[in-house]
C-alpha positions in Angstrom: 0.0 0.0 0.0 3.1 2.4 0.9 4.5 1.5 -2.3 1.1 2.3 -4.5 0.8 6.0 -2.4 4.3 6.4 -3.4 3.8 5.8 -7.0 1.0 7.7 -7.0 2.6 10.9 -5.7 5.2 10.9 -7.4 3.0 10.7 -10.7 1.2 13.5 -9.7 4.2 15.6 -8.5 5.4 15.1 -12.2 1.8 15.9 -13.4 2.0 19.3 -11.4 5.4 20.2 -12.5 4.7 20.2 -16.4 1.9 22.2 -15.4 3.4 24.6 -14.1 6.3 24.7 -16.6 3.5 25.0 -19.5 1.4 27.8 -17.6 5.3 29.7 -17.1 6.0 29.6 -20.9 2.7 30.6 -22.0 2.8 33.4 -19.4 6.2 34.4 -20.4 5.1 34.2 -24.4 2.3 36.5 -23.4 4.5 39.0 -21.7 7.0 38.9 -24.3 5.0 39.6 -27.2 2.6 42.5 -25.5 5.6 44.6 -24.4 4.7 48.1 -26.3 7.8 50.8 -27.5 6.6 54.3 -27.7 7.1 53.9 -31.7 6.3 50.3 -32.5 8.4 48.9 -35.7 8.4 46.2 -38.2 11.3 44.0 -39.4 11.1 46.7 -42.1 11.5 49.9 -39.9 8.0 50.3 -40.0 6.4 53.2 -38.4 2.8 52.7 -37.2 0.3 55.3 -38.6 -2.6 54.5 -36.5 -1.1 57.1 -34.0 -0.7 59.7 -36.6 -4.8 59.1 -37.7 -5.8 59.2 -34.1 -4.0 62.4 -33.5 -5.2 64.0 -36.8 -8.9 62.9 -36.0 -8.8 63.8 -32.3 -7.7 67.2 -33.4 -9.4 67.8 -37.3 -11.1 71.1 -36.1 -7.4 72.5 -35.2 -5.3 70.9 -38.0 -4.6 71.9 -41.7 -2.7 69.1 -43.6 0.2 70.0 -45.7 0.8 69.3 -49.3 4.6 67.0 -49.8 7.3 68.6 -47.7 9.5 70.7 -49.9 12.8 69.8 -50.5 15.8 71.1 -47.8 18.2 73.0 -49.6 22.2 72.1 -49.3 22.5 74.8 -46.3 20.2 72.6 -43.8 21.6 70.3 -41.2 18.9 68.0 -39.6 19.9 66.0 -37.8 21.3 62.6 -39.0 18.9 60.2 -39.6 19.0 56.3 -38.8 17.0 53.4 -40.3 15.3 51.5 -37.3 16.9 47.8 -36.6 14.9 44.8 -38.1 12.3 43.3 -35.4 13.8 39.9 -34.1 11.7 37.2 -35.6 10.9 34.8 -39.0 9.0 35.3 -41.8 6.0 32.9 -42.8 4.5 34.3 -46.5 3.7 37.9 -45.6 3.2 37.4 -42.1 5.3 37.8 -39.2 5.2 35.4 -36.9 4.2 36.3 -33.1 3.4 39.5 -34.7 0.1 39.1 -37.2 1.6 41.8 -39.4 0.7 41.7 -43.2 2.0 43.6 -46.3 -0.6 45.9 -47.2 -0.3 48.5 -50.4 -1.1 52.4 -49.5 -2.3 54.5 -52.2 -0.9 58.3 -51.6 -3.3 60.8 -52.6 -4.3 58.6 -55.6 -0.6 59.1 -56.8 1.9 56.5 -55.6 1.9 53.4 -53.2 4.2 52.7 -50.6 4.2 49.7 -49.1 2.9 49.0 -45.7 2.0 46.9 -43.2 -1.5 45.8 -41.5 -2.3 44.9 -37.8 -6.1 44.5 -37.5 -7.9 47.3 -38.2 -4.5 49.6 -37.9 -2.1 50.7 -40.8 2.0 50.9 -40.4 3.6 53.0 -42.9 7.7 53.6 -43.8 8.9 56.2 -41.4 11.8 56.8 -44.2 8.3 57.7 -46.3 6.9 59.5 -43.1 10.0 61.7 -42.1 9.9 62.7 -46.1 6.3 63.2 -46.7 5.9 65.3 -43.4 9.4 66.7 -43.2 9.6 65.3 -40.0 12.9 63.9 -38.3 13.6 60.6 -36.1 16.3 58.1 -35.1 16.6 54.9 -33.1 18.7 55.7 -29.7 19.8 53.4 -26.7 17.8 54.5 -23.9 18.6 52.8 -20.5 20.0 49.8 -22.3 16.9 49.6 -24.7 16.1 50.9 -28.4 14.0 53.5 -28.4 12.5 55.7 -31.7 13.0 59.2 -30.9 10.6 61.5 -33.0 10.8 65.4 -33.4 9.4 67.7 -35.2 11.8 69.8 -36.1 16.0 70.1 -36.3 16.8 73.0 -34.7 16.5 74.3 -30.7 15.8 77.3 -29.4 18.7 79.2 -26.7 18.0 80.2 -23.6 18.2 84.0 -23.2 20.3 84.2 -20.5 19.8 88.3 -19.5 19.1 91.2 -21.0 20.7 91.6 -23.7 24.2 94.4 -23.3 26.3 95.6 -26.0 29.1 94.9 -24.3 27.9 91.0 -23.9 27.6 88.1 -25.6 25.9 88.4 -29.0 22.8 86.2 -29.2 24.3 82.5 -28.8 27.3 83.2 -31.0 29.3 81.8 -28.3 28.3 78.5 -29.9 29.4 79.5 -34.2 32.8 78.1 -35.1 33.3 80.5 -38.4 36.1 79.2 -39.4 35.4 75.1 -39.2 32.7 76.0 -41.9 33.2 74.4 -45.5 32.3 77.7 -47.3 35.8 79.2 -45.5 37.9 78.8 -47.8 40.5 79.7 -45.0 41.9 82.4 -42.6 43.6 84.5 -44.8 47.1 85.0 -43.5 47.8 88.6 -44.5 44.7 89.8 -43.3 43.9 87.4 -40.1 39.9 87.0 -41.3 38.2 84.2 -43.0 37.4 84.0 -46.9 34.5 82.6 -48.0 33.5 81.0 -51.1 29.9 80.8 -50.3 28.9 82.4 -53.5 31.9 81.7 -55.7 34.8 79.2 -55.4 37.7 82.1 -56.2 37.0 83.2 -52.5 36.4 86.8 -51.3 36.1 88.9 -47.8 32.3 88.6 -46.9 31.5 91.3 -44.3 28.7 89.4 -42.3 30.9 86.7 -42.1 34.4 88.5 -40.3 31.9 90.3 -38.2 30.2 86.2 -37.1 34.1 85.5 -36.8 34.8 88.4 -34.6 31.4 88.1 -32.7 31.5 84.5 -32.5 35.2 84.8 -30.6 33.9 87.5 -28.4 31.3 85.5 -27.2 33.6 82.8 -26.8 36.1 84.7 -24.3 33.3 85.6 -22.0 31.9 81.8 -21.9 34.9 79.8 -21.2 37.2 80.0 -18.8 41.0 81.4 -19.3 43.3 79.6 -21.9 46.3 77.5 -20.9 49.1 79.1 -22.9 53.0 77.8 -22.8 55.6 80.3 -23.4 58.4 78.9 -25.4 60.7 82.0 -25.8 60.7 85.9 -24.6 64.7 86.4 -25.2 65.0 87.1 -21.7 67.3 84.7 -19.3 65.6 85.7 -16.1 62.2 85.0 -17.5 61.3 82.1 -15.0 57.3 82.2 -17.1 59.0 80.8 -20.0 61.0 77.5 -21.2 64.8 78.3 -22.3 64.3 78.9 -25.6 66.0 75.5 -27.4 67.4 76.5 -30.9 69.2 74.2 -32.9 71.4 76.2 -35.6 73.0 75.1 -38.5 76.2 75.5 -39.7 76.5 79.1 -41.7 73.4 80.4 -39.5 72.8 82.7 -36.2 69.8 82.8 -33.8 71.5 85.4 -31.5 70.0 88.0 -28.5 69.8 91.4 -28.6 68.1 94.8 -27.2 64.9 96.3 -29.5 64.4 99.9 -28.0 61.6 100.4 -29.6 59.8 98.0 -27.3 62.1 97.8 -24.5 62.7 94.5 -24.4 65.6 91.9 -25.8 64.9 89.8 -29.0 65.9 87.1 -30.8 67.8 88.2 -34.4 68.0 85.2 -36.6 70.0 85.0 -40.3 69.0 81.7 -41.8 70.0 81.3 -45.6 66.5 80.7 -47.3 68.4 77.5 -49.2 69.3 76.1 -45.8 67.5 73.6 -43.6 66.3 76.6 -41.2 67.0 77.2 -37.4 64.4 75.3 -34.9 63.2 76.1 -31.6 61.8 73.0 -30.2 58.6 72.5 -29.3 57.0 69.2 -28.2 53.4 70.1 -27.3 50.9 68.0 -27.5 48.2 69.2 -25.5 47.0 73.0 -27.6 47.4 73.9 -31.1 47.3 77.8 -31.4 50.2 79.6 -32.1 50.9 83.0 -31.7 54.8 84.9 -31.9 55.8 88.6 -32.7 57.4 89.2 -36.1 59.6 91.4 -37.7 61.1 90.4 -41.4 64.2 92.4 -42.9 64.2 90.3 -46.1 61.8 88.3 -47.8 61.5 84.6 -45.5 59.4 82.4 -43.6 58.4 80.9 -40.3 57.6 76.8 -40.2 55.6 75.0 -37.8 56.1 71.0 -37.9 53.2 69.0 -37.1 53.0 65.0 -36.4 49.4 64.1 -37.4 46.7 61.8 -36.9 47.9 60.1 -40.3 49.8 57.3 -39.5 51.9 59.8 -37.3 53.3 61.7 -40.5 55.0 64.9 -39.7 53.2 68.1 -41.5 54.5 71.3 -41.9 52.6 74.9 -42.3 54.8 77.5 -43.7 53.8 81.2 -42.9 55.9 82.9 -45.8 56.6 86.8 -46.8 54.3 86.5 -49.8 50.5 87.5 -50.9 49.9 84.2 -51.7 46.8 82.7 -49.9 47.0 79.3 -49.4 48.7 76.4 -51.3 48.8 72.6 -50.3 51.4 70.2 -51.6 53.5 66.9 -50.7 52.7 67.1 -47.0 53.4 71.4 -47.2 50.8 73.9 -46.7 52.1 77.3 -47.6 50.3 80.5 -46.2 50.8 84.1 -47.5 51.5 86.7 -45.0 52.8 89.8 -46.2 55.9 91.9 -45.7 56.1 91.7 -42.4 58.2 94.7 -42.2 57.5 96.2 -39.2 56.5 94.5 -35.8 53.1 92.2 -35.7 52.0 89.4 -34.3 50.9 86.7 -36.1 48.4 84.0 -34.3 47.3 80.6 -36.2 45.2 78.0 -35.6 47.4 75.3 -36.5 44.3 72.9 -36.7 42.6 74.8 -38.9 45.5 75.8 -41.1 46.2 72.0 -41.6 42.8 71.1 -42.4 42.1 73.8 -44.7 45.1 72.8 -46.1 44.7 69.5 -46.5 41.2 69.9 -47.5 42.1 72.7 -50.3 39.8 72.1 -53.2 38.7 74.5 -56.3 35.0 74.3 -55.9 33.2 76.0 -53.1 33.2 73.7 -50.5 36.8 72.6 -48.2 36.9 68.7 -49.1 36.1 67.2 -45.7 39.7 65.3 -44.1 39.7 63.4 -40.8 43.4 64.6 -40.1 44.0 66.0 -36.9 47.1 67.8 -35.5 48.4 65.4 -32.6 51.8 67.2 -31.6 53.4 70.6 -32.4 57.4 69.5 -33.0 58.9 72.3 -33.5 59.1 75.9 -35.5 61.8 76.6 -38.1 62.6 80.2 -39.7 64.7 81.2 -42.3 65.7 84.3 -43.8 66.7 87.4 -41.8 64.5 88.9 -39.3 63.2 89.2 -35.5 61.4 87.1 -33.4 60.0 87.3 -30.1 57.0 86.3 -27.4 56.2 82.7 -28.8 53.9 80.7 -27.4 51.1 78.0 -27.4 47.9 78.2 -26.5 44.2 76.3 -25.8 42.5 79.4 -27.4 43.6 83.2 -28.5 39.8 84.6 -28.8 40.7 87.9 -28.4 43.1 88.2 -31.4 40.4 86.7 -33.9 37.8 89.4 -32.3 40.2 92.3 -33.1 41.4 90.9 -36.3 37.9 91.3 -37.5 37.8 94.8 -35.8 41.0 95.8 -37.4 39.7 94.3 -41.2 36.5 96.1 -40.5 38.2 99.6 -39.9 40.5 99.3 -42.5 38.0 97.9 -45.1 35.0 100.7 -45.1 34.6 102.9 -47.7 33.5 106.9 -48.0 30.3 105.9 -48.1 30.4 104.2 -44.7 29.9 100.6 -46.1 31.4 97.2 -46.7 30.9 96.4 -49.9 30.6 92.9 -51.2 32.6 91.8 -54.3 30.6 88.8 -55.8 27.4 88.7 -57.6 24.7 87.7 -56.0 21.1 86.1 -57.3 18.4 86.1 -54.8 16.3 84.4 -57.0 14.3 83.8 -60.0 12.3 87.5 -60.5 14.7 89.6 -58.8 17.6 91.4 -60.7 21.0 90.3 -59.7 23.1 92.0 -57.3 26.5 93.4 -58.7 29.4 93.5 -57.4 29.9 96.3 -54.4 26.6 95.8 -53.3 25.5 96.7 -49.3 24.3 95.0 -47.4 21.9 96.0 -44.2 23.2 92.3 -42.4 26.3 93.2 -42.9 26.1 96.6 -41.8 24.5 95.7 -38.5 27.0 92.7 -37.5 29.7 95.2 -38.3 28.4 97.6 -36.1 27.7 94.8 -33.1 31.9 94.2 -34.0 33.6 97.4 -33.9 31.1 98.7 -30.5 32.6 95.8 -28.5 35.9 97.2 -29.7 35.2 100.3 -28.6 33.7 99.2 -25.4 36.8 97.5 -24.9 39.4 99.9 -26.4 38.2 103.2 -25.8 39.6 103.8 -29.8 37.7 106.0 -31.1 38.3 104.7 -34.3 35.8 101.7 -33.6 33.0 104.2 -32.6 33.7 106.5 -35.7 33.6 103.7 -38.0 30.5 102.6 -36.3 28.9 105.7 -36.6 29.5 106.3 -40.7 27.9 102.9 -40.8 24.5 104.2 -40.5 24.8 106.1 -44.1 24.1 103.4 -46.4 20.7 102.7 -44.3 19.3 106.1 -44.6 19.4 105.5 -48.7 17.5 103.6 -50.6 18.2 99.9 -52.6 18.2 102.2 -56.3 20.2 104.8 -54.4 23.2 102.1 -53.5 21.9 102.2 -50.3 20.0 99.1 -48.3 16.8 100.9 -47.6 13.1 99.5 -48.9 10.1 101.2 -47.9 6.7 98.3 -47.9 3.7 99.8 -49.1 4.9 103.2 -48.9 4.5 103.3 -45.4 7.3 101.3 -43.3 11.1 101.6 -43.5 13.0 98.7 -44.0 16.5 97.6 -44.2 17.5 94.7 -47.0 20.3 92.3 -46.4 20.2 92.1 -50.2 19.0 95.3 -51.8 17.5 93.5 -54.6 15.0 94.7 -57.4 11.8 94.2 -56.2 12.7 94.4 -52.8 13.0 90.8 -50.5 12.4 91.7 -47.2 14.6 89.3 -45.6 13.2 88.9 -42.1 16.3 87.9 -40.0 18.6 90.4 -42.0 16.5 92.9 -41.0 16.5 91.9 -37.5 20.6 91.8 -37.1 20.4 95.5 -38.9 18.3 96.4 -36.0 20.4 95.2 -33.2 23.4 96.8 -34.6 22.0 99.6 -34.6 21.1 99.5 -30.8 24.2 99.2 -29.8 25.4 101.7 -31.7 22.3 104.2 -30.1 23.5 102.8 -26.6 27.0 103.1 -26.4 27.5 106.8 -28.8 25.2 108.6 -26.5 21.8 111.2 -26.6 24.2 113.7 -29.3 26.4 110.9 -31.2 23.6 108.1 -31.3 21.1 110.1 -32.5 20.5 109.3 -36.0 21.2 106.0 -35.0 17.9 105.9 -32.1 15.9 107.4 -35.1 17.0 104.3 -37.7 16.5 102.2 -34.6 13.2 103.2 -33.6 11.4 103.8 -37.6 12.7 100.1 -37.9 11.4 98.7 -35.1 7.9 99.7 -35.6 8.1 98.7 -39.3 8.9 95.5 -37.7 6.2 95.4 -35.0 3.6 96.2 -38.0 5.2 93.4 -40.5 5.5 90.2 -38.2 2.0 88.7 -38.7 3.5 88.5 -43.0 6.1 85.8 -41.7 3.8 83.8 -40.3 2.2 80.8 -42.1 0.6 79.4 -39.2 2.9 76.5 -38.8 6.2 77.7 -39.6 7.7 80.9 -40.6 8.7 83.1 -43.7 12.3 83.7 -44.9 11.2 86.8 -47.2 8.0 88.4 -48.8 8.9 87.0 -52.4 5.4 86.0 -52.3 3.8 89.4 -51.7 6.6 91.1 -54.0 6.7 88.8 -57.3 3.3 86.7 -56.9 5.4 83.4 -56.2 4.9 80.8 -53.5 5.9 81.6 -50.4 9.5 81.4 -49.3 9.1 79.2 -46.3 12.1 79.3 -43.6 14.0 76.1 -42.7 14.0 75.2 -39.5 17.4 76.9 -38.3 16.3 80.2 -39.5 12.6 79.5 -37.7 14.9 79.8 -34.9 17.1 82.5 -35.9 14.0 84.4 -36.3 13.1 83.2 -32.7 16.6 83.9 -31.2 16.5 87.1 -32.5 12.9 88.1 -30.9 13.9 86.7 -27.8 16.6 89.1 -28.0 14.2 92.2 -28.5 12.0 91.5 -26.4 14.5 91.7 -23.7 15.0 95.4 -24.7 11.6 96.3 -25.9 8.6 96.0 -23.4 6.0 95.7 -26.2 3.6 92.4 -25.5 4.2 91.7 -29.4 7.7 89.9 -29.4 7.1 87.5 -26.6 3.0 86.6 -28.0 5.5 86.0 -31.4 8.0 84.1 -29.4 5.3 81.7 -27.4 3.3 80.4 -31.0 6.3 80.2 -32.8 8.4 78.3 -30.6 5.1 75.9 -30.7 5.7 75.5 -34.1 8.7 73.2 -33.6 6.6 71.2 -31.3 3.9 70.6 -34.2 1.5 72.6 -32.8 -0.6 74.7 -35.6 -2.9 77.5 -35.8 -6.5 76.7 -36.0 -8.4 77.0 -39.0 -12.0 78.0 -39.8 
């Protein structure tokens, strides 16, 4: 009897245990397939579209739909898109198994299909046909160790004004623009110390809005980040204990020697190198910064060298600063930089990063070929021919040299007329007449204004605040009149970044003119800054009265094109929707008018999706 109940429990035990393994599998099956991502995918990337008709059917009395997204044109940025991975799992005919999907064909607007995929009564469609049909933007990210789809409508964000805005301060969030990295810079000219661009022509030329974003961007810069690290490799002085001892090899036939300069009170180093020769060296060896800087005197025509080992298979590149006009030149491992005379004392900071990649990356069409090369030690510095040398050091940054640079071009560059005239033709557009040559710009104008008040600020030179001041001239005449003034339906004054025939009515142009022109009103004073306040204040209430024109509802307008030649409207990409926001943020801060910040509020929805309402 013992032996039966034995049996028998022990058959049931077993009974009991593949029950409860089956009920744990099922349970587990159950809890595997139901667990929901926030954007659900197929093995195909598939991005569900049920959401998007619950959303558009919860909200149809607030909604408009938009015709095909238009096409982003080669200046946009979104950000980098990534195909979703495939969803674990087999494939039985059109069905995924565990998953009851089923290929389903979509007809678009009675057009096209797409293929798509069916789960019950609910539709999936290709997010890479989504993100182009709505001109939305989204990517698969790692998210606490799981994939997650991460959707947005828009590219761009909005800064955070910090305070109210100074003229003294930072400018907007230029702290954040690296001028020079850009691939329309063709490079920083080494005569001039300023950036040439090639953004409308591939023969390169000095654009004013674009010295005045260098020198701005630099500005900003210095007042954001904390104090450079800067090494000091020779001063000519023994009892220098801030410096290395200066560690010059000289060939045979060659001097580096030490003497007195009275006319800055201070010993220097001579040197007399043949230019056949292999040069005399200071040494180097830094590995940590990569911007140069040394003062420079030349009595004959000859060169300073700068060694680099580089991120390519640790070859050794050298960037040669010679007494030339050439620009820039790239051969056999040598990049060759023009920079002048050098007659007289100057000091002459590089970028040694950005001189080898523009080198390296020297092309003859607009855009700087792109190069992965990177600096990763500075050797050493070589010079030849016979001049003076003195103060060299390295450094993590030299922002105030760019900033003044850019002053100094800006100064030297304006004509009688008080402008910067730009030397390339430029075509708005189909309709509008093309801009010659010497054209004004109101942009420009305005940046360059923002440039050379800082200087002042910082300087007390009055030759920043004079040069300031005869910038107001070309705004006071009109486009036809070589000026950059347009008037809108002969009642509001308004000042073109391109003067063009019909007038454009570029909207963030406009805006840049305007803040210029505060800070010229603010720092000149009631008597100086008076024609300034007058320009100032017509133009702000031209644009108080002309905002509701850049508005489609969902987005905003780059220019009135439509209004002007009868066209479609010019619609803004996302980074100027910003811009345009930036810059109203920035206003507001300095205006107490309710109308930037209402402006500020529905267009910053706009990158969230949100839309006016319609009738």
């Amino acid at each position: 009897m013992r032996c039966l109940a034995a049996r028998v429990n022990y058959k049931t035990l077993i009974v009991i245990c593949v029950l409860f393994t089956l009920v744990t599998v099922l349970l587990w099956n159950r809890c595997s397939n139901n667990q929901a991502a926030p954007f659900p995918r197929d093995a195909n990337g598939v991005f569900r579209a049920d959401g998007l008709e619950k959303r558009a059917a919860a909200s149809e009395s607030d909604n408009d739909v938009n015709g095909p997204a238009r096409q982003q044109s080669e200046e946009a940025s979104p950000q980098e898109q990534q195909k979703a991975p495939p969803v674990v799992g087999g494939f039985n005919g059109n069905k995924v198994l565990g998953l009851k999907y089923e290929e389903i064909d979509c007809l678009i607007n009675e057009e096209y299909t797409v293929k798509g995929r069916r789960e019950g009564g609910e539709v999936f469609l290709p997010f890479s046909w989504v993100e182009k049909y709505f001109e939305v933007y989204g990517k698969v990210a790692q998210y606490d160790g799981y994939d997650r789809f991460e959707f947005s409508h828009s590219y761009s964000k909005v800064y955070a004004q910090r305070a109210p805005y100074h003229p003294d301060g930072v400018f907007m969030s230029f702290e954040g623009y690296n001028v020079e990295v850009r691939d329309r810079v063709k490079c920083i000219s080494g005569v001039e110390g300023v950036p040439l661009s090639t953004q409308w022509g591939p023969q390169g030329y000095f654009y004013p809005i674009q010295i005045a974003q260098y020198g701005l961007s630099h500005y900003s810069k210095n007042l954001t980040e904390k104090p450079p690290h800067i090494e000091v490799y020779e001063t000519a002085e023994e009892q220098d204990q801030s410096s290395r001892p200066g560690d010059w090899t000289v060939p045979k036939g060659c001097s580096v020697t030490t003497l007195p300069d009275k006319s800055r009170f201070t010993n220097v180093k001579q040197f007399v190198v043949p230019e056949n020769s292999e040069g005399a060296s200071l040494q180097l060896g830094n590995a940590r910064d990569f911007i140069i800087s040394f003062d420079l005197k030349f009595v004959t025509n000859g060169s300073v060298s700068v060694v680099l080992e580089t991120t390519e298979k640790n070859q050794l590149f050298t960037v040669h600063y010679v007494t030339s006009p050439q620009l820039i030149a790239f051969k056999d491992k040598s990049i060759t930089y023009g920079i002048g005379p050098r007659t007289s004392w100057s000091t002459l900071t590089r970028d040694l990063v950005t001189d080898l990649r523009k080198g390296v990356g020297l092309s003859n069409t607009k855009a700087v070929k792109q190069t992965k090369i990177m600096p990763k030690r500075v050797v050493r510095l070589v010079v030849k021919g016979k001049g003076f040398i003195d103060n060299v050091t390295i450094s993590t940054t030299a922002h105030m040299a760019a900033f003044f640079a850019a002053s100094d071009w800006l100064v030297r560059n304006q004509d009688d007329k008080g402008g910067w005239p730009i030397m390339v033709t430029r075509k708005l557009g189909e309709g509008f007449k093309s801009l010659d040559p010497g054209w004004y710009s109101a942009m420009a104008q305005g940046q360059a204004i923002s440039t050379l008040v800082r200087a002042y600020l910082l300087t007390k030179d009055h030759a920043f605040l004079s040069s300031a001041l005869r910038a107001t001239a070309p705004y006071k005449l009109l486009s036809e009149q070589h000026g950059v003034k347009a008037v809108f339906m002969n009642k509001h004054d308004w000042y073109e970044e391109y003067p063009t025939s019909p007038s454009s009515f570029v909207l963030n142009g406009f805006m840049y003119s305007l803040i210029g022109l505060y800070d010229l009103k603010e720092t000149a004073g009631e008597k100086l800054g008076r024609e300034a306040k007058l320009l100032y204040d017509r133009g702000m209430e031209s644009l108080k009265a002309m905002l509701p024109l850049y508005d489609t509802g969902s987005g905003t307008i780059y220019d009135l094109r439509h209004f002007m030649l009868g066209t479609s409207p010019n619609l803004a990409r996302w980074d100027y929707h910003t811009t345009h926001i930036n810059q109203l943020q920035l206003l507001s801060t300095i205006d107490e008018s309710s109308v930037f910040k209402e402006f500020v509020k529905r267009w910053k929805s706009y990158l969230k999706g949100r839309r006016a309402k319609h009738n």
